[in-house]
N, C-alpha and C positions, 0 to 999 in steps of 0.2 A: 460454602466452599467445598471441592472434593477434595480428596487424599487420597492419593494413587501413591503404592507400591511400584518402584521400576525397581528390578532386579535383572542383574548379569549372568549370563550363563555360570560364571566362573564362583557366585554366590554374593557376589556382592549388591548394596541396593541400598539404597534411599528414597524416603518420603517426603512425596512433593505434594504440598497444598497451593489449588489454582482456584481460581473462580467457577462457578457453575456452566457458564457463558464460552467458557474457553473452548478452541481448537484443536485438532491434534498434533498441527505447526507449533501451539503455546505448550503444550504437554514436552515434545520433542527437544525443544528447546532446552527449556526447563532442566531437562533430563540428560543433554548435553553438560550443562552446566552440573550441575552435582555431581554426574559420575567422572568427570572432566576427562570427555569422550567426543572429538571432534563429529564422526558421521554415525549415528545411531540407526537402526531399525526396531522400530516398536511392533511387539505382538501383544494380543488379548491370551488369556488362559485359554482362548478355546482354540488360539492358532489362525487368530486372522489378524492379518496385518494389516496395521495402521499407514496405509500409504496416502491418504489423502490428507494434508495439511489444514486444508480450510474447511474440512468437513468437524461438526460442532462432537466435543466428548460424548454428552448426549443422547448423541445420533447415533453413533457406535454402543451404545449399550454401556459403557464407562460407569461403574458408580463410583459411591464413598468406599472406600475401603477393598479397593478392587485394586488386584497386581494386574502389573505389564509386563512382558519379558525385551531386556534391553539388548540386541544383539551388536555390535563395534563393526564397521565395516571397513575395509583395506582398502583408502583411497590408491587410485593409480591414474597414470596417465597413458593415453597410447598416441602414437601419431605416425602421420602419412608423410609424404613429401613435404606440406604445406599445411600441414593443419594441425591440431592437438585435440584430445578429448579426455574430460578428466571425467571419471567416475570411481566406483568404487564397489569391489566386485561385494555381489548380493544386496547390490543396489537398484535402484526402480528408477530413478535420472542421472542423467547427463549432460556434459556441457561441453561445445566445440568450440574451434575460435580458431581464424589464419584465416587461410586460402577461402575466400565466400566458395567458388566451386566444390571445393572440398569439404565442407561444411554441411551446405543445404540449409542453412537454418534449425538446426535441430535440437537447438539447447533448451534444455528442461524438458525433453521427450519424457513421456513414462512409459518407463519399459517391462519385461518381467522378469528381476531379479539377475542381473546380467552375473553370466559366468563368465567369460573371457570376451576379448574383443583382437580383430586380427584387420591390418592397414593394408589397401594396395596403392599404388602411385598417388589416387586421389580419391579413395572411396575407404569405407571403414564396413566391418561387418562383427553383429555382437550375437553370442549365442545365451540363448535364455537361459532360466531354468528348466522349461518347460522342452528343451533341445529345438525351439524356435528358433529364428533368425530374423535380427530387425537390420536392414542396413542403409547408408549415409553418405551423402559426397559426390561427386564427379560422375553420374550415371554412364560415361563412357568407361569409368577404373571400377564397374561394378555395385556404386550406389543406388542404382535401381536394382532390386531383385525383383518386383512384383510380376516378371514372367513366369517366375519359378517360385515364387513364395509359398503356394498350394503344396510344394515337394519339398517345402527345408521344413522337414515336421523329424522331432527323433536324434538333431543333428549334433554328435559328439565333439568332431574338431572341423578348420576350417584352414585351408593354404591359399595363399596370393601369389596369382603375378602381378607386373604390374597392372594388366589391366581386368584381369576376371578374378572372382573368386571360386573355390572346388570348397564344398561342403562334404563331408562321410557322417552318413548316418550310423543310426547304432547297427542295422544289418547290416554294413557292408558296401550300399551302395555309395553312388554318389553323384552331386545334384551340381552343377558348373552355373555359372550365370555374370554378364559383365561384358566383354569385348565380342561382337557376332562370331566373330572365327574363330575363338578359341571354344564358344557356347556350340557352334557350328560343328566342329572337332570332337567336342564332347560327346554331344549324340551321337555321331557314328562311334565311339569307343563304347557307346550306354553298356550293350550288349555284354560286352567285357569287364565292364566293372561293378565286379561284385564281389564280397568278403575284402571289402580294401581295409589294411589295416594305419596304414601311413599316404599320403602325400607330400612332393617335395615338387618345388618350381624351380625356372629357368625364367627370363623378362617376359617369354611370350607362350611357355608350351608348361604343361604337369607330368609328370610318372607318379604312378603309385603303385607301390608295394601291397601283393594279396595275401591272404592267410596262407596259399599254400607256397609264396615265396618268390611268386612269377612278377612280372611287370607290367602296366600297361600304361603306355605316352600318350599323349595327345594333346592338339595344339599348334600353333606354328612350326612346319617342320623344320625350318632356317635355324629355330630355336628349341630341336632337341623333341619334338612333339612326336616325331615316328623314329622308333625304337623298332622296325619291323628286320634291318641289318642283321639285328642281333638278339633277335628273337631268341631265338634256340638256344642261345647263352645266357639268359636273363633268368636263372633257375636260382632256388636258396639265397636270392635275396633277402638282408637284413637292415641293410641302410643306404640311401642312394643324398649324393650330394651335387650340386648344379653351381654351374659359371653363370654368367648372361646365357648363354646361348647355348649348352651342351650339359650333358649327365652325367656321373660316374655312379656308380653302382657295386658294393663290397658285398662278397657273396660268402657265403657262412667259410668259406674253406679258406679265408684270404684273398684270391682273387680276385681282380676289378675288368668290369665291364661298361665302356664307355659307349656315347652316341651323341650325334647332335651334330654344331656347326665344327668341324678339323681345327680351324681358326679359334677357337674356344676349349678344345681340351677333346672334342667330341672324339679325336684320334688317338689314342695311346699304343700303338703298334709299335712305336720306336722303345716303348720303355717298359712291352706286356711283360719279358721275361722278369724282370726286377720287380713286376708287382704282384708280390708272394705276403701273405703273412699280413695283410695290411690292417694296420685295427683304428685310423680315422684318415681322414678326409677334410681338406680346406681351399677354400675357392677363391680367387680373384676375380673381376671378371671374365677375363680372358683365360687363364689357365689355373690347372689344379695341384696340390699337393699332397702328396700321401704319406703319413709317419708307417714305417713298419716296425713288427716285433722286437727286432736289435734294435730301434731306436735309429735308423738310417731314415733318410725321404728320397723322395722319387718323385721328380715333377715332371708333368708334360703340358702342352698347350701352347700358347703363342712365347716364342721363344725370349722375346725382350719385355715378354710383362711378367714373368714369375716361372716361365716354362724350364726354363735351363737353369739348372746348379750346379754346373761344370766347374765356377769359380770357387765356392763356397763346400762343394761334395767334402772334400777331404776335415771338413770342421764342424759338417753335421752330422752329429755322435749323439747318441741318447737322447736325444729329441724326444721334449716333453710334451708343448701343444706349440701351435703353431698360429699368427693371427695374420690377418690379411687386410692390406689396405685395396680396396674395392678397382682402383684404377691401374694396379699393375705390382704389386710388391708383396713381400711373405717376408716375416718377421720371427723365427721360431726362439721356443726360450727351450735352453737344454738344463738336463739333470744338474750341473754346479752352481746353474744360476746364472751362466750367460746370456745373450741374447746373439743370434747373427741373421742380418739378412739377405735377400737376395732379391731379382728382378729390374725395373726399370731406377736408375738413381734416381732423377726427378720426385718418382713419386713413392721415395723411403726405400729403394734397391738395396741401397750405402752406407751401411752404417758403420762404415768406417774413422770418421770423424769423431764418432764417440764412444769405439769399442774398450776404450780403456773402462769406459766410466759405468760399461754395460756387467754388473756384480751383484749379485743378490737379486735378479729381477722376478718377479713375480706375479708380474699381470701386466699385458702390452694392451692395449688399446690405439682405433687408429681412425682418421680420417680418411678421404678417399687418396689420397699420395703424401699420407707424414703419420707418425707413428710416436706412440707415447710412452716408457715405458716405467712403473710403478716398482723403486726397491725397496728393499728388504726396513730398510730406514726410513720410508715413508716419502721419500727426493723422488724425483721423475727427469728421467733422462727423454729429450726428444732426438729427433732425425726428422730426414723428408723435406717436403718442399716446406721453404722458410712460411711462406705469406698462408701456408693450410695447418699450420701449428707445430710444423719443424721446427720450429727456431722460437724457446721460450726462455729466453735468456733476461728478457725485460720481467718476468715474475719467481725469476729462478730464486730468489730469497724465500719468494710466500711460498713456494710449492715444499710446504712441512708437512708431514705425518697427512699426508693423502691416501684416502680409506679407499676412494674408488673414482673411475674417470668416464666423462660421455664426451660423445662426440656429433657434433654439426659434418656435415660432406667438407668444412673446412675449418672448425674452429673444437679446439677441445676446451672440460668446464670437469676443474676436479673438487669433489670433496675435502674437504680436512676432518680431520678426526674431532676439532670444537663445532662440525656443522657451518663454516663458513664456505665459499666458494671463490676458488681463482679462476682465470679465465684466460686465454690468447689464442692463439690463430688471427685469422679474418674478421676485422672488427664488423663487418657487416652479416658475417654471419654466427653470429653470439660471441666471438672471440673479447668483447668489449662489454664488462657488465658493470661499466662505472657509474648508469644511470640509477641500478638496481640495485648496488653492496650492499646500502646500510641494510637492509632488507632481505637480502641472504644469511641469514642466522637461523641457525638447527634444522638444515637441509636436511631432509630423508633419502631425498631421491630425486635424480636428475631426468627427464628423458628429453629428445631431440629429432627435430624435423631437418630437412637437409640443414637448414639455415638459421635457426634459431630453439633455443632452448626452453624447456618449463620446470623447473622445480616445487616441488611438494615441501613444504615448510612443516616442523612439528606440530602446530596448531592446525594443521591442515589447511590454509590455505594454499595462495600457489603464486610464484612471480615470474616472468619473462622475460628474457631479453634475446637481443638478433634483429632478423629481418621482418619489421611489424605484416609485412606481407606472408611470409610464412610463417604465422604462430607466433613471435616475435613480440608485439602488442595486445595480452589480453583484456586491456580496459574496460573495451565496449559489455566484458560478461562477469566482470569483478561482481557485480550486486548477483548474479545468479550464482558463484562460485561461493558467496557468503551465505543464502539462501537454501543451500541443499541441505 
């Protein structure tokens, strides 16, 4: 028999007795179990990780009387339109599941120590330890990199559109790869980008912010990708925010500087005098809004999806943040704890129906046209289109002491404070989790594809529900999800 030492960073440790024979999947295990620690990472005293399962204790130099260091790793989930991937950062695999496009087959990959992972429409991209990049999915949304693979070496952060991904190395530069035209765009910008310290997208085009505060677009121009207009004004940038198809850009002084499609926000001429002071930014698709210093907003863009607040100006006061339903609507919650919104009715414009009951609010969440909002009490007020989870009047008893809320493109899925989960909207796209409840017990965390839901359960597993086409059904990788 050995006697292995597994001890926690935090000093904690127990002695596990295994057979001589054994693995370092039986070690792992094991070591699960005692320190009742769902995703472990094993190291040797001398700092080599134990990542192969089936390789013999033995083989690794393992004796009697030998420590391990046990490190916890932070299961998560990321997903794309249609797919989900759970892993767990400073983790070596992962596991996908939804959209096969989106996927690729790549569950139980080994990878090296993933630091973060970032989704476009149908491709996933994960950044190593190592500042690598492994990526997955839809080789048209950027799950091929391997024309640029040689250049994602060094890589810090990573932005998506839908269809390409922009990599920033640690100098500065940065490496595109994904949809030919926007990869096409990139090269001709190569020259220009250098010291970038942020990138932000639009559906088809990137800007990025340089160190010395200038910009540079590229990309589909229809979608914002040439910023050349307004060149000369793109100076002291510090945050740039984007529609579908257009940029805004806050420049250290207060001022904003727009571009892109008119129809999208790309215009703000009509509204430049009133954008003084500005200190954030929030997007519809179509149009933008700005909170300023006195707590007023100033919208511009397409005029019936979120552009105009001609109706609503005179009752936005102290305006605290501001949430956006994706298809046309803005929801701001002000300093006493109200809420008011504005834009198209349909899709959560109107919240007139429930402004009495809008008191205490404290975090709105939204689908793409209906909106959620979380008070002080722990109740949730909805609005918006009834059938995209405007209308939650059939769960309106359960929604008690709700901690936090996700949302499907049509169905919202909130927390309670016991770790259970409610559900409505669109019963096809996770609004319906009657299959799943008993099974929603000590929810961590929820996340969501357009169409269906994944939760992280305390024990670390994970359960599903929605559109088994999108993420929806993870059955088929239950035994790998149990495995990791």
């Amino acid at each position: 028999m050995l006697q292995i030492k597994v001890i926690l960073p935090s000093g904690c440790s127990e002695d596990i007795s295994l057979p001589l024979s054994s693995k370092v999947g039986d070690l792992r295990i094991l070591a699960q179990k005692a320190l009742r620690q769902r995703f472990l990472k094993l190291a040797t005293a001398k700092g080599e990780v134990l990542a192969d399962s089936l390789q013999a204790l033995q083989e690794v130099g393992l004796q009697d009387g030998d420590q391990v260091t046990a490190i916890a790793l932070e299961a998560k989930i990321s997903a794309s339109s249609g797919a989900f991937t759970f892993w767990f950062c400073g983790g070596d695999h992962l596991v996908t599941w939804g959209d096969v496009e989106c996927t690729a087959d790549v569950s139980g990959r080994s990878l090296k120590s993933v630091q973060r992972i970032k989704a476009s429409l149908g491709g996933f991209a994960a950044i190593q330890a190592d500042g690598s990049v492994a990526t997955w999915g839809h080789h048209l949304s950027g799950g091929d990199s391997s024309p640029v693979q040689g250049q994602l070496t060094n890589v810090q952060q990573i932005q998506a559109t839908q269809w390409s991904f922009a990599g920033i190395r640690a100098d500065g530069s940065v490496v595109t790869w994904g949809s030919p035209s926007t990869v096409r765009y990139g090269l001709v910008a190569q020259e220009h980008l250098k010291n970038v310290c942020h990138v932000q997208s639009s559906l088809a085009a990137f800007a990025a912010i340089r160190a010395d505060g200038s910009v540079v677009a590229w990309g589909d121009e229809r979608f914002g990708g040439n910023s050349s207009p307004v060149h000369d004004q793109l100076t002291n940038i510090h945050h740039i925010q984007a529609t579908n198809g257009a940029f805004a850009a806050i420049r250290e002084d207060g001022s904003v500087v727009t571009w892109g499609n008119p129809e999208s926000g790309g215009d703000s001429s009509a509204v430049q005098d009133q954008l003084r002071n500005v200190q954030k930014i929030q997007a519809t698709g179509r149009a933008f809004a700005a909170v300023v210093a006195d707590g007023s907003v100033v919208a511009w863009g397409h005029v019936a999806l979120g552009g105009d607040i001609l109706e609503v100006r005179d009752q936005l006061k102290n305006v605290q943040e501001i949430q956006a339903a994706v298809d046309g609507a803005f929801a701001a919650i002000l300093a006493d704890g109200s809420a008011i919104s504005w834009g198209h009715p349909i899709f959560g414009g109107d919240s007139s129906g429930v402004q009495s009951q809008l008191k205490g609010v404290r975090q709105i969440q939204a689908t793409t046209c209906a909106f959620a909002a979380i008070l002080a009490d722990g109740s949730v007020v909805t609005w918006g289109n009834p059938s995209s989870g405007g209308d939650s009047s059939q769960v309106h008893d359960q929604l008690r002491n709700v901690q936090h809320i996700q949302a499907t493109n049509s169905a919202f899925a909130a927390i309670l404070a016991d770790g259970s989960v409610v559900t409505w909207g669109d019963q096809l796209s996770g609004g319906k989790s009657s299959a799943v409840q008993d099974q929603l017990q000590s929810v961590q965390q929820i996340q969501a594809t357009e169409s269906a839901f994944a939760a992280i359960l305390a024990d670390g597993s994970v359960v599903t529900w929605g559109d088994p086409h999108g993420g929806g059904d993870s059955s088929g990788v239950q035994n790998q999800l149990r495995n990791l």
